[in-house]
C-alpha positions, -999 to 999 in steps of 0.1 A, spaced: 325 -151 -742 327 -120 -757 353 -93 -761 346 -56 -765 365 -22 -772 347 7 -765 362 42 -774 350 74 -759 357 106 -752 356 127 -714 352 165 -717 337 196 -698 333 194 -659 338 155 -659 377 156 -659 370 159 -625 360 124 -625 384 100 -611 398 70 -626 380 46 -600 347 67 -601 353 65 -639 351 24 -635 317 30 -612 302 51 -636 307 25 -666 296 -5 -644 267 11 -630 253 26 -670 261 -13 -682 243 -26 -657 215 -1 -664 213 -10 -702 213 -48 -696 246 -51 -706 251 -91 -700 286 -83 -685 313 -112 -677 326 -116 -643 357 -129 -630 354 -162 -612 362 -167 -570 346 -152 -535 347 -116 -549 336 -119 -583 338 -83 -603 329 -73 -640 357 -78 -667 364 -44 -679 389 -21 -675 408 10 -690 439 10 -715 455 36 -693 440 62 -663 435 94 -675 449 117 -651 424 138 -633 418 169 -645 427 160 -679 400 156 -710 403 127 -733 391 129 -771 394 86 -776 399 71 -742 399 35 -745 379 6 -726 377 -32 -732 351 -54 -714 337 -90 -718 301 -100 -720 287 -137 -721 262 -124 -750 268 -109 -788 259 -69 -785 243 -47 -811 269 -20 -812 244 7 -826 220 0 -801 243 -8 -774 260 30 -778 227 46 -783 216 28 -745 247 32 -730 253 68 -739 215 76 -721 232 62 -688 262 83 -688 269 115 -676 271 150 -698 303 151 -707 310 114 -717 311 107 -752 308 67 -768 321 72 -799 328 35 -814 324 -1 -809 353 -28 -818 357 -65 -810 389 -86 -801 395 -118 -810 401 -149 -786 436 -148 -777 443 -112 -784 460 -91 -759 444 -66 -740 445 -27 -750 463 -20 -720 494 -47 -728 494 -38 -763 494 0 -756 525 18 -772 522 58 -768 502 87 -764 494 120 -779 491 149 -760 473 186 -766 492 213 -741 468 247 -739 491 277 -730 469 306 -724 499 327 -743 497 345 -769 511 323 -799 550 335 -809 559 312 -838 595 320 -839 600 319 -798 578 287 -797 602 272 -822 628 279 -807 621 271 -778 610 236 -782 640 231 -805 665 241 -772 648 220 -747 646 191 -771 684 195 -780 692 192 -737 716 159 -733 691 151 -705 655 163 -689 659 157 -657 625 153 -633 617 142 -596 600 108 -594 585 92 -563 601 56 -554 567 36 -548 589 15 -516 606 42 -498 585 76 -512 616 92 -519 621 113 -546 647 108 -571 662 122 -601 647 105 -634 659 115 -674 631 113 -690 642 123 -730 641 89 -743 607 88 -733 595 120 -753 592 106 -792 578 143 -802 571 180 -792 556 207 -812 545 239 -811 512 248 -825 486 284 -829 454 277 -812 414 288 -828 418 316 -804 455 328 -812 469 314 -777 499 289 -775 499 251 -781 522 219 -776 516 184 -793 534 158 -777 540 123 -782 552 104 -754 561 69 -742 527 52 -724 515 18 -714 535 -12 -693 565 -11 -711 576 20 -709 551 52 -696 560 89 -691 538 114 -679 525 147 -694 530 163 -660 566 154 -661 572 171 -696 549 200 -687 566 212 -650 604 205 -670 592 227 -700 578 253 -679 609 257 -655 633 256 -691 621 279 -711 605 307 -681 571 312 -704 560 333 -673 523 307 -673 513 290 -639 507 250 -643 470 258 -630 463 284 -664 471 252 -685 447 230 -699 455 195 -713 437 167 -737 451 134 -742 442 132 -775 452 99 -792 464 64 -778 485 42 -798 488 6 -798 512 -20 -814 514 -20 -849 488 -44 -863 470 -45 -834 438 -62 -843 408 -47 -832 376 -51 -858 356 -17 -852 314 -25 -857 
């Protein structure tokens, strides 16, 4: 058995993809390059392959992470180049890794997230600053979280989870945000969550549906070991 990390990127009109469309899309272009995927064992057997973390929809990724398990060694030049021809516009393979037996998956041994906020603003250094500096300096961000039993919403603080936030001029002169936030199993905080609480703080006069957002880097563990081809 074989194990695989494949990172690629999702731009353009595919954000609109959905995570479980996402998983279709990958089976069906492995099956179509002869990929000799592992499946899991019992009545419904399915491939083993899956995602670090869902990339919320509507969102573009620049290195979206995948790990899957074949039964025989891959070429990772030629596997990329076949792969990429069964993929959709928009979807980018960008490198090839291997884990080793015994290695935890990306998705345990993910740690954080970057992300890229696009405010169609135009960019006020001294505002932005100061801006970002106030919210930050809040005792608590308070947000509205779903209970997954009862669907009720509650009141969540969410500031632990934020590790960075800054402000940033755009190619084009508009408005930026880079943050760093808490993601994987352990702990996970959403863009959305920092995004509506941002917006409502600081009254930047932008609707949610003007903004545009990339989820730009995933971090693991520190030493995670994953031997890129």
């Amino acid at each position: 058995m074989f194990r695989y990390v494949l990172m690629f990127s999702k731009n353009g009109s595919v954000k609109y993809t959905s995570h479980l469309d996402m998983q279709r899309l990958f089976k069906r272009a492995f099956r179509r390059s002869d990929v000799d995927l592992a499946y899991s064992k019992g009545f419904n057997p399915h491939p083993k392959m899956g995602f670090a973390q869902p990339l919320s929809l509507g969102y573009e990724g620049d290195g979206e992470i995948m790990d899957f398990e074949t039964n025989s060694g891959i070429d990772g030049g030629s596997f990329i180049k076949e792969v990429a021809g069964n993929l959709p516009s928009g979807i980018s393979l960008l490198k090839l890794g291997m884990l080793g037996d015994g290695t935890k998956s990306p998705a345990a041994a993910l740690d954080a997230a970057e992300y890229k906020v696009y405010i169609p603003l135009p960019f006020d250094a001294h505002r932005m600053e100061e801006d970002v500096s106030r919210y930050m300096r809040q005792e608590e961000i308070i947000t509205l979280k779903k209970v997954k039993k009862s669907k009720e919403l509650k009141s969540v603080d969410i500031k632990s989870k934020i590790r960075s936030l800054t402000s940033f001029e755009t190619c084009d002169g508009t408005t930026g945000l880079t943050m760093l936030l808490d993601c994987g199993s352990r702990s996970n905080l959403s863009a959305e969550a920092v995004i509506s609480t941002f917006l409502e703080f600081t009254d930047l006069g932008c609707g949610r549906y003007e903004i545009e957002v990339c989820r730009s880097k995933l971090i693991f563990e520190l030493d995670y070991p994953i031997d890129w081809l």
